[in-house]
N, C-alpha and C positions, 0 to 999 in steps of 0.2 A: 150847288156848285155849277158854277156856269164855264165853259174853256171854247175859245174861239177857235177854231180850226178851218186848215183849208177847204175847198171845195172840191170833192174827189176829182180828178180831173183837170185841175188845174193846180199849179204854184202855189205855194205861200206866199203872203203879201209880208215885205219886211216887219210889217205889225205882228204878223200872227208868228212868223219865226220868231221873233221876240217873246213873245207870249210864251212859245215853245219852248226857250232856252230859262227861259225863268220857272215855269213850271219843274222844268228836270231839276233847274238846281235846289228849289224847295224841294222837291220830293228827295234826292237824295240827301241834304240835309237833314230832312225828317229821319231818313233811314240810319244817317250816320249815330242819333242821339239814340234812337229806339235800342240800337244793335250798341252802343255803350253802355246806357243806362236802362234800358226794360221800357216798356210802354209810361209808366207815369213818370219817366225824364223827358217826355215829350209834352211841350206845350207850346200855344200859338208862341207867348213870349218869347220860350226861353228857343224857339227856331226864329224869332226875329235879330233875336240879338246875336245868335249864331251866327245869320246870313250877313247883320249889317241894314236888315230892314225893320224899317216901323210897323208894328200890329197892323196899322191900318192899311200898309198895304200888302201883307197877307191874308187879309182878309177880301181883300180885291179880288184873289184867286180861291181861295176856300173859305164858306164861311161861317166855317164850322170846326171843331178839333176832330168831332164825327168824319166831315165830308175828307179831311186831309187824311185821316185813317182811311176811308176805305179807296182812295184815289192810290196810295200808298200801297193796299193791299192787291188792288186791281191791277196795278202797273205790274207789281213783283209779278204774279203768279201769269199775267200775260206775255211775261217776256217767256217764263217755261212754258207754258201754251206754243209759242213759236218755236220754241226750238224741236220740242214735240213732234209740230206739225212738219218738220224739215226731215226729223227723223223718222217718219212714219215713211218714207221714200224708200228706204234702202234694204227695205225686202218688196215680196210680192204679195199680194193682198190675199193668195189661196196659202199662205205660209203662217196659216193662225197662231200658234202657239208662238212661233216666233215675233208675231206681231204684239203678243200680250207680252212678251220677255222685253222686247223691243222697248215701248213703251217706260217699263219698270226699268231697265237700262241706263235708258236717256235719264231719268228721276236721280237715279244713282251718280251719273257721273254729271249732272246740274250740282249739286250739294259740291263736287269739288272743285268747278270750275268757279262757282259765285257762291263759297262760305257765306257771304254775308247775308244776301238773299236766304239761304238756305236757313239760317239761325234765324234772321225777321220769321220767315213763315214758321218756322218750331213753335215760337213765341206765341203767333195768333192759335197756334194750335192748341199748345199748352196752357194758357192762362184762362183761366174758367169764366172770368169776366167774360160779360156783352160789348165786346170795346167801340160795337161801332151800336147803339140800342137805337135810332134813328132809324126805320124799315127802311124807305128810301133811299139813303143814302145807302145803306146796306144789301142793295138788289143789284149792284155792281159788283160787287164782290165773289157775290154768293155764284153770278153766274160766270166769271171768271172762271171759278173752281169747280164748275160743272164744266168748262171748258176743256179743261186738264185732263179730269177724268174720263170726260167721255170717250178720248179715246180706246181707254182701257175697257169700258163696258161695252162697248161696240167688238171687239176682238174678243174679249170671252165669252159675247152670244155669239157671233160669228163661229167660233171653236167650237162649243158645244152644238152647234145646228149643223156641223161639217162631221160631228161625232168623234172629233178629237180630244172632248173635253165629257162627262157623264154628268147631268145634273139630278140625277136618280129620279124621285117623283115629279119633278118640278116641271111645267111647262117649259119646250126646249126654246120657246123663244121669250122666254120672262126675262124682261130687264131688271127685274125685283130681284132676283138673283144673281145677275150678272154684277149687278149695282153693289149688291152686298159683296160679293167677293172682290169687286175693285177694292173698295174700299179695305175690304182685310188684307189684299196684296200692298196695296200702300201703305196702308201702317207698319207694316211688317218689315219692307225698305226705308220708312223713312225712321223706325223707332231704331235697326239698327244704324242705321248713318247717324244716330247723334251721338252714336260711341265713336265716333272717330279721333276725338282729343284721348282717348284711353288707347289708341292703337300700340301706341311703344310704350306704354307701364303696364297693362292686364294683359297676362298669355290669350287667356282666353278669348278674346277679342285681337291678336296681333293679326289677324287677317279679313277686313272686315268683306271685301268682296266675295270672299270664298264663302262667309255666309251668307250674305246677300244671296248667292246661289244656294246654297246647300236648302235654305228656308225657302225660294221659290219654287224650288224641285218639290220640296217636302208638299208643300200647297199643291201643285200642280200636281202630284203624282197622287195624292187623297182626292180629288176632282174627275180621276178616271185617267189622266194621263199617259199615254203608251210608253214608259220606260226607252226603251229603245230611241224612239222618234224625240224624246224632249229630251235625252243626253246627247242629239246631234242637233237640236236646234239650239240647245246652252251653246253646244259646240260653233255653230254657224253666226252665233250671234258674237258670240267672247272674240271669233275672230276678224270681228270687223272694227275692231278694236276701243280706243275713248270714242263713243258715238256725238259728243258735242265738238269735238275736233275735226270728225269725219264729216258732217254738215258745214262746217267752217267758221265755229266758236260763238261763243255767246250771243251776241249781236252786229252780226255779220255786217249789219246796213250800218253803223256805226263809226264814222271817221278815226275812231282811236284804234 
C-alpha cells in the first residue's frame, strides 16, 4: 500500500489533498459495509460499486482486501490513540491511579461518542479469523494497538513503583505485568460496553457506567489499591465529567 502524503512541514499539494479526500472516503465506505454486514460484506467490489468506482482504481490506493483491512483498522484505533493522548492532560502525571482510570474513562466514553467505531473494533476482536494473514500489512495495526495501550501500561508501572498499586512477587518495574493487567482492564471495559444495546431491557445491566466503575474498583482494589485514595480519585475523575467532550470531541481538527 503505497499513500502519498505531505512533507512534514510544508502544505499539501492539491494532488495529495485529493489523495487525502479519497482515501477517507474509501475507508469510511469500507467501514459503513463491515459495520452493516460483518467483515465478509466487505469486498474490493462490492466497496467499488458502493463508491461509484472501478476495482481498478481501488486498487490504485490498496492493493490488497488485506492492505484495506488493516489501513481500516490503523485509522480506527489511531483516531482513539489521539483522543487518548488529549486526555492524558487533564490530571497531573504524580496522580497514578488516576491516570490508569483516566485512560480506561476516555475507552468508555469513545464507545459512546463513535458507536460505529467502537462495534468495527468489537468485530476485529471478536472474530477468531486472521483477517489481515499478510505480516506486513499486519505490523500497522498491531502497533497502532500497542499505541493505545501503552498508555495504560506505562501508568500501572508508574503506580506500582510510586507504591500505589502492590505487584506482590513481581519485579516492581516489569512491564510483563503491567502489560498483563492492561490488557485485563481493557477487556473488562470494553466486554461490559458491548452490553450497551441491553441498557433499558436487562435490570441487571440498566447501569452500565456504575459497573464500569464498580469492576475497576474491584481490579484496582485486589492490585493493592488504597481504598480511601482510589474512592477519591473515581471521585476526581467522574467529576471532570464526558472526558471526549472535555478535550473538545472526537476529532477536534475536523471541519465538520
Amino acid at each position: 500500500m503505497s499513500h502519498a502524503s505531505a512533507t512534514p512541514g510544508r502544505p499539501p499539494t492539491p494532488r495529495q489533498r485529493r489523495r487525502e479526500s479519497n482515501l477517507a472516503r474509501i475507508l469510511d465506505g469500507a467501514m459503513d459495509l463491515v459495520v452493516a454486514g460483518g467483515f465478509d460484506a466487505l469486498s474490493m467490489h462490492k466497496l467499488a460499486r458502493a463508491l461509484d468506482y472501478t476495482p481498478g482504481a481501488l486498487y490504485r490506493y490498496f492493493a490488497s482486501k488485506d492492505a484495506l483491512i488493516a489501513a481500516l483498522t490503523t485509522r480506527l484505533i489511531q483516531s482513539f490513540a489521539g483522543v487518548l493522548e488529549r486526555t492524558s492532560t487533564l490530571v497531573p502525571g504524580d496522580a497514578h491511579l488516576q491516570r490508569v482510570l483516566l485512560a480506561l474513562f476516555t475507552y468508555r466514553d469513545l464507545a459512546r461518542h463513535a458507536p460505529n467505531r467502537f462495534g468495527l473494533l468489537s468485530l476485529l476482536l471478536a472474530d477468531p479469523r486472521l483477517l489481515v494473514p499478510d505480516e506486513e500489512e499486519a505490523a500497522s495495526p498491531r502497533q497502532a494497538m500497542s499505541s493505545v495501550l501503552m498508555p495504560l501500561v506505562l501508568a500501572l508501572r508508574e503506580a506500582v513503583e510510586a507504591g500505589a498499586l502492590d505487584v506482590g512477587d513481581a519485579p516492581p518495574a516489569s512491564m510483563g505485568d503491567a502489560g498483563e493487567r492492561s490488557v485485563i482492564l481493557f477487556a473488562s471495559v470494553h466486554g461490559l460496553l458491548q452490553l450497551r444495546k441491553q441498557e433499558a431491557r436487562v435490570p441487571v445491566v440498566a447501569d452500565l457506567d456504575r459497573l464500569v466503575v464498580v469492576s475497576l474498583r474491584s481490579l484496582l482494589l485486589g492490585w493493592g489499591a488504597d481504598p480511601t485514595t482510589l474512592s477519591a480519585d473515581l471521585d476526581a475523575i467522574t467529576a471532570l465529567g464526558d472526558l471526549v467532550d472535555r478535550v473538545g470531541g472526537l476529532d477536534p481538527e475536523s471541519p465538520s
